[in-house]
Structure formats: structure tokens, C-alpha cells
C-alpha positions as CSV (number, residue, x, y, z in Angstrom):
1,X,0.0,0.0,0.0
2,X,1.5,3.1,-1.0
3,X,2.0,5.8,1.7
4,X,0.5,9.2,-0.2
5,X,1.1,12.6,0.6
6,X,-2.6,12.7,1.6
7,X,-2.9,10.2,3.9
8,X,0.0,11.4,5.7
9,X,-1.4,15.3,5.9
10,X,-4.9,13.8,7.0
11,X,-3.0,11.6,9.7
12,X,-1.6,14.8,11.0
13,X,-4.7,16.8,10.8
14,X,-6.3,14.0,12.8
15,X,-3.9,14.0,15.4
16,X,-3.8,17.3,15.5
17,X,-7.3,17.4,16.5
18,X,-7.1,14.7,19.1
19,X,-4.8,16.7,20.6
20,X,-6.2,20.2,20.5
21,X,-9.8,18.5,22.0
22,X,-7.7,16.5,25.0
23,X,-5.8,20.2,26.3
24,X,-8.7,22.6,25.6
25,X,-11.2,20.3,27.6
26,X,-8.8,19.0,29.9
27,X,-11.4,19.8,32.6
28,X,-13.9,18.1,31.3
29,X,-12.0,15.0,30.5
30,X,-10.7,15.1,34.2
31,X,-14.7,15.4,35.5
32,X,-15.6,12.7,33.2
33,X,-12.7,10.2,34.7
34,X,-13.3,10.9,37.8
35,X,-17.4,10.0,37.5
36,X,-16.4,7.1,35.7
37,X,-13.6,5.9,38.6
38,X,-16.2,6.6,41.2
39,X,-18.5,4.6,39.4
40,X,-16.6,1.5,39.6
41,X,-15.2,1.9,43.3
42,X,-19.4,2.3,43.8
43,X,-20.1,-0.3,42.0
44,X,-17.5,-2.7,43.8
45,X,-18.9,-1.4,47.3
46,X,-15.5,0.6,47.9
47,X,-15.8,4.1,49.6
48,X,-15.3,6.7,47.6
49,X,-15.0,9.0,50.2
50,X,-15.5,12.3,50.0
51,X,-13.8,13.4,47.0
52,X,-11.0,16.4,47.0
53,X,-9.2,18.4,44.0
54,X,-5.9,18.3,43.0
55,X,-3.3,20.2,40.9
56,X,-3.3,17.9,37.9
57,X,0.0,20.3,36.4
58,X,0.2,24.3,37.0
59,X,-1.8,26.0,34.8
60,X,-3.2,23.3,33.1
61,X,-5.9,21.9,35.0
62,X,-7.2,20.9,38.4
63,X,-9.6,17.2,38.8
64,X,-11.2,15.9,41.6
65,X,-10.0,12.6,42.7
66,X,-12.0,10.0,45.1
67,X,-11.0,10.0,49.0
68,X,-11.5,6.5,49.7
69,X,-9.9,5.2,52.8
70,X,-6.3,3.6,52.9
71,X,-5.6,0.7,55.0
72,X,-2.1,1.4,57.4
73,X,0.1,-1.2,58.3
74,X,-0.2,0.1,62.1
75,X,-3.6,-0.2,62.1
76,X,-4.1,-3.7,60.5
77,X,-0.8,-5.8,60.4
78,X,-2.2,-9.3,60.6
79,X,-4.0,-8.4,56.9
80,X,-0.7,-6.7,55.2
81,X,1.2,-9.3,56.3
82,X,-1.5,-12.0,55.2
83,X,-2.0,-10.4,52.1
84,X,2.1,-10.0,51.5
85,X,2.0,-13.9,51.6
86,X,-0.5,-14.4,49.2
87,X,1.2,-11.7,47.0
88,X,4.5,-13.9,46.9
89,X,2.6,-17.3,46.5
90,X,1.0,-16.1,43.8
91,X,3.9,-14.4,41.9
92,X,5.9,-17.7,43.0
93,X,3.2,-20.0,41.2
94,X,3.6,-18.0,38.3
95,X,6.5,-18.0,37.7
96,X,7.1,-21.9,37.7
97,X,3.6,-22.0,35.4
98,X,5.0,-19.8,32.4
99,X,8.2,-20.2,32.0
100,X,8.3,-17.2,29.4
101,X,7.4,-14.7,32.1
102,X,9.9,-15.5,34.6
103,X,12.2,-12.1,34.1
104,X,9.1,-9.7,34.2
105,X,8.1,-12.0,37.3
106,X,11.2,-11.8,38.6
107,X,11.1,-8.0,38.8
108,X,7.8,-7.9,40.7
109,X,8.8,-10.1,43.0
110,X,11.9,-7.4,43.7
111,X,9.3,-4.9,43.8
112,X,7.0,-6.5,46.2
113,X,10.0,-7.2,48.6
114,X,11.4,-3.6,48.9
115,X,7.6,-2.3,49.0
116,X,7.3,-4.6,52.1
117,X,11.0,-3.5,54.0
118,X,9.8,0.2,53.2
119,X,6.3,-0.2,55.0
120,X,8.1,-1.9,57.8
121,X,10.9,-0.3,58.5
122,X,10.2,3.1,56.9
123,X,6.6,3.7,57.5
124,X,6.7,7.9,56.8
125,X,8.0,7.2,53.6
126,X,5.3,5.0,52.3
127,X,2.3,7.3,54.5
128,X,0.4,8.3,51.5
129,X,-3.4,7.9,50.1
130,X,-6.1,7.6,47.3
131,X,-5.6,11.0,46.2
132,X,-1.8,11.7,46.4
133,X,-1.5,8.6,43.8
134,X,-4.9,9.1,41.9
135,X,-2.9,12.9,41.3
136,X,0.1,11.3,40.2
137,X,-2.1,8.4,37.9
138,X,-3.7,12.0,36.3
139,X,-0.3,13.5,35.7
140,X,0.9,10.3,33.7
141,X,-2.2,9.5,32.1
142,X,-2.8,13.4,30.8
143,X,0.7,13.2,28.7
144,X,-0.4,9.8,27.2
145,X,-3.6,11.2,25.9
146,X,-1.9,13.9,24.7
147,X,1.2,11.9,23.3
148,X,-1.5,9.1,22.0
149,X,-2.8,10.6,18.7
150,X,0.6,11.4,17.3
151,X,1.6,7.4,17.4
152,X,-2.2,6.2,16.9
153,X,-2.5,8.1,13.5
154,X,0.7,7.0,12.6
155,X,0.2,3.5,13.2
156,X,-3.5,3.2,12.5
157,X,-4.3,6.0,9.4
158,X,-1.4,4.8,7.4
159,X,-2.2,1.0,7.0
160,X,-5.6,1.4,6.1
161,X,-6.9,1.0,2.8
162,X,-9.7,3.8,3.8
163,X,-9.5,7.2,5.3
164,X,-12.5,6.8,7.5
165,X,-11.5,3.4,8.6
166,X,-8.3,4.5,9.4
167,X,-9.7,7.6,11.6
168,X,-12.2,5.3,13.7
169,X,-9.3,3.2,14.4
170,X,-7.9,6.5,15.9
171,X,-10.6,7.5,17.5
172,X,-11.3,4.4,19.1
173,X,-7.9,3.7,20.5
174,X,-8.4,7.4,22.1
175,X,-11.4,6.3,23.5
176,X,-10.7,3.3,24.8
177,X,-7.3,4.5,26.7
178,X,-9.4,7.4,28.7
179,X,-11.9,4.5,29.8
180,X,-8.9,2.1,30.7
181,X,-7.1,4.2,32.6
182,X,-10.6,5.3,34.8
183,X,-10.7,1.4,35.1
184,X,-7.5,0.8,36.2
185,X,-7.6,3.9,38.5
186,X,-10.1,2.4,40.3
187,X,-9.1,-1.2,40.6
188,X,-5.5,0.4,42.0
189,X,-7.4,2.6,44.2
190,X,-9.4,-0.4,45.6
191,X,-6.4,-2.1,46.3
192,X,-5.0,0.6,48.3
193,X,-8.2,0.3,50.1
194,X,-7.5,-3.2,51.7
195,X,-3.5,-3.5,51.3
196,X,-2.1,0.0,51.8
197,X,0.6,1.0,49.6
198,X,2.0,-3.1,49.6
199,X,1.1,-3.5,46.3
200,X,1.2,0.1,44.3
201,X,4.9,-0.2,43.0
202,X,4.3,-3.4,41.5
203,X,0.6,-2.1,40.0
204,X,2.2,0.9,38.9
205,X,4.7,-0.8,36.8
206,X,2.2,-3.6,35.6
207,X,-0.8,-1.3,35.1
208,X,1.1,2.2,34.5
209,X,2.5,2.8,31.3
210,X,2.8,-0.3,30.1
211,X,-0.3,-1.4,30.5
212,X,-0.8,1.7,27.5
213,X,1.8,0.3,25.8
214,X,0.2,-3.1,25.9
215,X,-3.2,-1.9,24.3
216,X,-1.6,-0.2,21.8
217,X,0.0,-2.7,20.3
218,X,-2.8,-5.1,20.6
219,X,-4.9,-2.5,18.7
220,X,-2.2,-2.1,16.3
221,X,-2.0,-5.6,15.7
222,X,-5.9,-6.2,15.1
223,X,-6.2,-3.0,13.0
224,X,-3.0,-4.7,10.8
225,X,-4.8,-8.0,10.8
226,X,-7.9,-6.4,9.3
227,X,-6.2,-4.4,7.2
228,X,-4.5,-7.4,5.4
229,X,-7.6,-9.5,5.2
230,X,-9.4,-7.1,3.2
231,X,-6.7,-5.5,1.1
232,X,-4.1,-7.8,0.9
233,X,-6.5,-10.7,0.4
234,X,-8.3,-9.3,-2.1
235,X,-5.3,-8.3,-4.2
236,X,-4.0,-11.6,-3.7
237,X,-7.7,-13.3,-5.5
């Protein structure tokens, strides 16, 4: 398929778009996130608390986050530590299931033994809640969807044998990567709930940016498998 000067402007213009919408309705993006987390934690019968407003970046917009209660280790030690065993068994019975996974395991286990010496031994460096990490979730996830369109329209617009195909494919992947991120907000935020701060490096890695990396390229990988049944495949008959 042959990459025209078109395609390529229109890719642009679509991404710049995407972008111009996500930072002059940042606020609204931030209100809509937070309904949608706050929906979930609801929905799952966690607290939400009552919600509080943070500094998503100077100048550039504020969001309310949801207060929900964080367990401390002081306060409930038996379930930490309970909950630190099951963490290792777990990550342990993974890693002798799937062989292939063993380095990635690996490093959560690392992370999941420093996370516990730090709430044991250093328990003012791990005191913080729902809101100082849903602030720093925002911060990350606001330069994704900002960073999002330039590599979706890139990957998606120029293996498409049709414009509009190639835009809802752009569009989509937008779409979906604000509701994920609400998703996965909430399921961290839930965690925090009954575990503390035990398990947030580890979900941060795992469910952070990589977790946008991850849908990405499944997305990209669909969209390429489409693309080749119905073009390639009907150049090839």
C-alpha cells in the first residue's frame, strides 16, 4: 500500500485534533474520569470517600479525585502481612507456570520485597493515600492522551486502505485509553483500600504505562490484521 502525501497530511490533521480537544477540555476529561472511577469503586462497594481536588499540572488543569480510605500497616498488620504472603505465592506459582514470564516475574517479585521493608521499616516514607497517587495516575495519564494521537494516526491511518477506517481506528484507541485508565484507577485505588501501599509499585509498573503500551500494540495488531484480510486478500484473489 502506497504511503500518499494525503494520507499522511490527513493523519496529522487528525492527530492534531485529538490533541487540540484532550488540552482545551482538559477539565472536562478530568470530571468525566473521575465519574467514571467513582462509578466503579461504587459499584464494587469501595468508599469513595469524600472526593478532593488536585493540581493535575500548574496551569493546566485541576480534577477531583476520590477520598477513599487507605488501610495502614499500624492499624491492620495481621491483613498486610496476610495479604504480603499471598502476593508472593502467587507471583511464585507464576513463575514456575509460564516459564516465558519469569524475568518480568522476577522483577515484581523485587518490587513487592522492597515495598514490604519500606512499610516496615520506613513507615513515613510510604504514608500516603487515594488522592496523592490518583494525582500522580492524572499527571501520567494526561501526557499519554496527549502523546497518543501522534503514534495512533501513525500506526493506524497509514495501514488502512480507507480514510474513515483509518480515523475510527484513531478515534477508538483514544477512546478506549481514557476509559482504561478510569478502570485501572479504580481497581489500583481499591487495592489501596485493603492492602495499603504493599502492592502500588508493583501495580504501577504492571498497570502504568505499560499497561498503554500493551493496548496499543494489541490494537495495532488487530487493526494490521484487518487491514491485510481485506486488502491484501483481495489483491491476492
Amino acid at each position: 500500500m502506497r504511503v500518499t502525501i494525503k494520507r499522511i497530511v490527513l493523519a496529522v490533521l487528525t492527530a492534531a485534533a485529538l490533541i487540540t480537544i484532550v488540552a482545551a477540555r482538559n477539565d472536562d476529561l478530568f470530571y468525566s474520569h473521575n465519574r467514571l472511577c467513582v462509578a466503579i469503586l461504587k459499584l464494587a462497594e469501595i468508599p469513595a470517600g469524600g472526593e478532593q481536588i488536585v493540581d493535575v499540572f500548574p496551569g493546566f488543569g485541576r480534577a477531583a479525585v476520590p477520598g477513599t480510605p487507605v488501610t495502614r500497616l499500624e492499624t491492620n498488620p495481621i491483613r498486610i502481612g496476610l495479604l504480603f504472603a499471598a502476593g508472593l505465592i502467587v507471583l511464585i506459582a507464576v513463575y514456575r507456570r509460564f516459564p516465558l514470564a519469569r524475568g518480568f516475574v522476577l522483577f515484581l517479585l523485587a518490587l513487592l520485597l522492597i515495598t514490604a521493608v519500606a512499610v516496615s521499616f520506613l513507615p513515613k516514607s510510604t504514608q500516603f493515600g487515594a488522592v496523592e497517587f490518583s494525582q500522580i495516575w492524572l499527571r501520567g495519564e494526561i501526557l499519554v492522551w496527549l502523546l497518543l494521537p501522534l503514534f495512533s494516526a501513525g500506526m493506524f491511518m497509514l495501514i488502512q486502505p480507507y480514510w474513515l477506517t483509518g480515523v475510527c481506528w484513531t478515534v477508538g484507541v483514544q477512546a478506549f485509553g481514557f476509559l482504561w485508565s478510569a478502570a485501572r484507577l479504580a481497581f489500583c485505588i481499591g487495592v489501596m483500600h485493603f492492602s495499603g501501599v504493599l502492592f502500588i509499585p508493583l501495580l504501577w509498573f504492571a498497570l502504568g504505562l505499560l499497561a498503554d503500551m500493551v493496548y496499543l500494540m494489541v490494537f495495532y495488531s488487530m487493526a494490521v490484521h484487518w487491514s491485510t484480510s481485506r486488502y491484501w486478500g483481495r489483491r491476492a484473489e
